[in-house]
ROVO-933195 format. One record per residue (C-alpha): residue in three letters; z, y, x. Coordinates in steps of 0.25 Angstrom, whole numbers, plus 5000, padded with zeros to 4 digits. Each point is the difference from the previous one (the first is absolute). Layout:
N
ALAZYX...
***
This chain:
99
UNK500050005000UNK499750145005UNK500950115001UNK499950124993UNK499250105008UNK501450085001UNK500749885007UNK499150005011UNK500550045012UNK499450135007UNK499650005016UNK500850145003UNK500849925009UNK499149895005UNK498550004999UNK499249914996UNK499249915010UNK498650004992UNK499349895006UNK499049974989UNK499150125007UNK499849895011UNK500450075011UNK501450005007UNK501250125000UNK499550064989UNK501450044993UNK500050094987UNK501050094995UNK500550054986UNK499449884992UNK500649914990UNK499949865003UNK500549884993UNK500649855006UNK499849884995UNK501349934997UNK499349865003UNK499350025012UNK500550135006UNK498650075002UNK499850144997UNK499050064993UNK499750164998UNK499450104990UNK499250095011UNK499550124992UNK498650075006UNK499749855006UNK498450045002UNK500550125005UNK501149935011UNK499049915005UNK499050115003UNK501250095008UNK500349855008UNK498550005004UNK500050155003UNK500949965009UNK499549895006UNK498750085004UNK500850125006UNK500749945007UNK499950005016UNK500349865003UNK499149895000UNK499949924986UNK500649875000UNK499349884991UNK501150024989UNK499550155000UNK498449965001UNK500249904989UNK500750094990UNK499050125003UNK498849904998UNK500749954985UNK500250144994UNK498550035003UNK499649854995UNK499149975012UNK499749855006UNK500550005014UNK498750005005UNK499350104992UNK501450095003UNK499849945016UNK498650085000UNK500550124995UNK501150025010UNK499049945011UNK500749895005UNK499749854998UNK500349924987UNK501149925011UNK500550125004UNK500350034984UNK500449854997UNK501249985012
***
């Protein structure tokens, strides 16, 4: 049974680690989540998410640091590209993209 929305415990204190982005560290604050009383798994109501996955990719581009494959792999998803057709685009080989 899921708790009213008002039970759910708010992330003032703690953040929430938002790992269905698919990339790591990605902690969110002032969201309310809610856990399962079974399994212990938390699950959030992220306002604006279409808007907070184009900030993470903004991000990710402007960044100075190299890309990691985590990183590559969520940019090449939010523009729904095959790894070789996003591999061209960026100039590498499809390998480079795949590992």
């Amino acid at each position: 049974m899921v708790p009213p929305e008002s039970d759910w415990p708010g992330t003032q204190e703690l953040s929430f680690l938002f790992m269905e982005c698919g990339l790591p560290d990605v902690y969110l604050a002032g969201i309310r989540y809610r856990v399962c009383g079974a399994c212990s798994k938390q699950s959030a109501d992220i306002p604006a998410l279409k808007d907070l996955m184009i900030k993470l990719a903004r991000q990710l581009v402007e960044k100075d640091s190299p890309l990691t494959g985590q990183e590559i792999r969520f940019l090449r998803k939010r523009l729904g590209m095959r790894s070789s057709k996003f591999a061209k685009m960026i100039g590498v080989s499809p390998e480079q993209v795949s590992h």
